[in-house]
C-alpha positions, 0 to 999 in steps of 0.5 A: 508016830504017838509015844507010848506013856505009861499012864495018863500024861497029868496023872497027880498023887491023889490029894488024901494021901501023905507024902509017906504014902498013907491016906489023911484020916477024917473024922466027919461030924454032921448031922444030915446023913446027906451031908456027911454022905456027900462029904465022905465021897468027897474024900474017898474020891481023893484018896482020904480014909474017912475014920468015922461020922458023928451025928452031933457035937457030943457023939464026934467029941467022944469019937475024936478022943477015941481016935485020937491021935489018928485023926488029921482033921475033922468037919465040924457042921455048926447047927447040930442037935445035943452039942452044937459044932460051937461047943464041940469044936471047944471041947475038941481044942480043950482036949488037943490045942493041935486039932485041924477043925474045919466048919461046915456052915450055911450061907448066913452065918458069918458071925458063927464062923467068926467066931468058930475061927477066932476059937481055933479051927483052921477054915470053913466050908459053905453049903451047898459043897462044892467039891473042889472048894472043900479040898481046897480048904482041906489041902490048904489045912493039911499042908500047913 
């Protein structure tokens, strides 16, 4: 005879949401909608409240500062048109030194991200995505 459960046996708290209950909000700035699309199901499927997109650095910066302080953490793509993820992602630290920025780069820019990191944002994530790459990243920035 099989116990009866109540639910599934390996169920986990979906990795977006706080130990409070409410979900992580995130502020994805990319400019390729494929990418930030992907990104957003990403998160949802997690549980995470994706706040707001941004098509460049300029647009997520002025975005951030709008929703400051409600927002847990921001990707940042490196290559984008107006303000590039470099610029944005000083102007974001300027105006609050406790950001959790994470780099969403291409294969081969190594030295980008270097220096994105000695700059100040927490980690990075290559492209193409890899699902469970990015919420590794994204739990381990969370859960310092």
């Amino acid at each position: 005879m099989i116990a009866k459960t109540d639910g599934p046996i390996n169920e986990k708290a979906a990795e977006g949401i706080k130990p409070e209950g409410i979900p992580y909000r995130v502020l994805i700035v990319d400019d390729s909608m494929f990418i930030a699309k992907q990104l957003g199901q990403i998160f949802t499927s997690e549980g995470f409240e994706v706040a707001a997109t941004a098509a460049d650095g300029a647009q997520g910066f002025d975005k951030y500062k709008e929703l400051h302080p409600n927002i847990d953490l921001v990707t940042l793509d490196i290559t984008m048109p107006v303000m590039d993820g470099v610029s944005a992602l000083e102007k974001i630290l300027e105006f609050d030194k406790g950001a959790n920025v994470i780099m969403v780069s291409a294969l081969g820019k190594e030295d980008v991200v270097k220096k994105c990191l000695l700059t100040g944002a927490k980690s990075y994530i290559v492209k193409p995505l890899d699902r469970k790459k990015v919420l590794e990243r994204v739990v381990s920035v969370l859960k310092r």
